[in-house]
C-alpha positions as CSV (number, residue, x, y, z in Angstrom):
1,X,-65.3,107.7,35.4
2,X,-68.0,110.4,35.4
3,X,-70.7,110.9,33.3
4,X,-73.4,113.4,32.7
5,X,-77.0,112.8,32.2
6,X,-80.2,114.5,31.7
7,X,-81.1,113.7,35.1
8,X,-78.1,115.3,36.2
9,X,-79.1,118.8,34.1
10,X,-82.4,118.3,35.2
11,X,-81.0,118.5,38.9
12,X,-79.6,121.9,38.2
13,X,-82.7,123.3,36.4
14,X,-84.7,121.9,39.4
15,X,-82.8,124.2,41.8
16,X,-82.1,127.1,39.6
17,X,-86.1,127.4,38.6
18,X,-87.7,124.9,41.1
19,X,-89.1,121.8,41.0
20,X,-92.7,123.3,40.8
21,X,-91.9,125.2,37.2
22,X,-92.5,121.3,35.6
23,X,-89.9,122.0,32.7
24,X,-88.4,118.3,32.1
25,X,-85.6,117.6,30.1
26,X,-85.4,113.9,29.6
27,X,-84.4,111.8,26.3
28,X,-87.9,112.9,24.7
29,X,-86.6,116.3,24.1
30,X,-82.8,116.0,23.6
31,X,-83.2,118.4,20.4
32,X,-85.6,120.7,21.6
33,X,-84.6,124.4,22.2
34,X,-84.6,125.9,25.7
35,X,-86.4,129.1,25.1
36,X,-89.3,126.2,23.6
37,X,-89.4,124.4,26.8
38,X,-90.0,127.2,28.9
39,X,-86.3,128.0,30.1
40,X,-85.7,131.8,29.5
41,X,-81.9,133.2,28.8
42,X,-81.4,134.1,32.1
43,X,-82.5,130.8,33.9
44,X,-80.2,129.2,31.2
45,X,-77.0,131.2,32.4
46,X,-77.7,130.4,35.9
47,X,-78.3,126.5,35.1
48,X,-74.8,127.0,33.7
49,X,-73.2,128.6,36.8
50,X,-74.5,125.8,38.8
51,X,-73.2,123.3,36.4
52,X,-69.6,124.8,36.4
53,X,-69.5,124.6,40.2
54,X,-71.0,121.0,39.7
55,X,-68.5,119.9,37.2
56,X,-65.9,121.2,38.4
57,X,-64.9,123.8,35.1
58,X,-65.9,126.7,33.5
59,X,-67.6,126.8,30.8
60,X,-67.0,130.0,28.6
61,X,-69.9,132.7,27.7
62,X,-69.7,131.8,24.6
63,X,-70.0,128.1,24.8
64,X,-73.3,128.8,26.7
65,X,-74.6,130.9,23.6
66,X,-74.2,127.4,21.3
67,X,-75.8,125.1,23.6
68,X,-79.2,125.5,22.9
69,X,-80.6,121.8,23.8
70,X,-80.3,119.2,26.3
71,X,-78.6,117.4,23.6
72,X,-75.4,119.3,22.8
73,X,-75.2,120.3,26.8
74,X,-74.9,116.4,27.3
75,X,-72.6,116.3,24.0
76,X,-70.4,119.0,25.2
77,X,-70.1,118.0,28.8
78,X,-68.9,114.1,27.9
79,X,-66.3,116.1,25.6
80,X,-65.1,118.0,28.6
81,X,-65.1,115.7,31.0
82,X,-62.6,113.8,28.8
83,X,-60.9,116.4,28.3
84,X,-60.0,116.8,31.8
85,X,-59.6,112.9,32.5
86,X,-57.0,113.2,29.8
87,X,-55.4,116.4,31.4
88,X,-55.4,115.0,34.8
C-alpha cells in the first residue's frame, strides 16, 4: 500500500524550486498556505505536474485551485490513492 507524506511533497518542491530556495513543508506547517511559505502559483502548478507523473493520476485544474496547504494536499492524495486501490 502506498502512502503519501510531506517528505514525499517536499521531494517534488525540492526539484521544482531547488533545494537551495529552503521552503520546508513538514508537520509544523500542515495548515499554512503556500503563497505564505514562499511557494508562488506558478511553482505550485508545476509541484503538481510533477506529482501527477509521481502518483501516477491527474489531478484536475481545479482541484489544484483548493489545495492550498500541505495539509489538504496529503488529505486529498490518501483519498486518491484509495480511490485507485479500490478501482484497481
Amino acid at each position: 500500500m502506498r502512502t503519501f507524506t510531506a517528505a514525499d511533497f517536499q521531494k517534488n518542491v525540492d526539484a521544482c524550486v531547488g533545494v537551495d530556495e529552503a521552503i520546508v513543508f513538514d508537520e509544523s506547517n500542515l495548515d499554512v498556505e503556500f503563497g505564505e511559505l514562499g511557494l508562488d502559483s506558478l511553482a505550485v502548478y508545476e509541484v503538481f505536474t510533477r506529482l501527477e507523473d509521481d502518483l501516477g493520476f491527474p489531478i484536475p485544474d481545479e482541484d489544484i485551485d483548493e489545495l492550498k496547504t500541505l495539509g489538504s494536499v496529503l488529505t486529498y492524495v490518501a483519498g486518491r490513492l484509495a480511490e485507485v486501490r479500490r478501482a484497481g
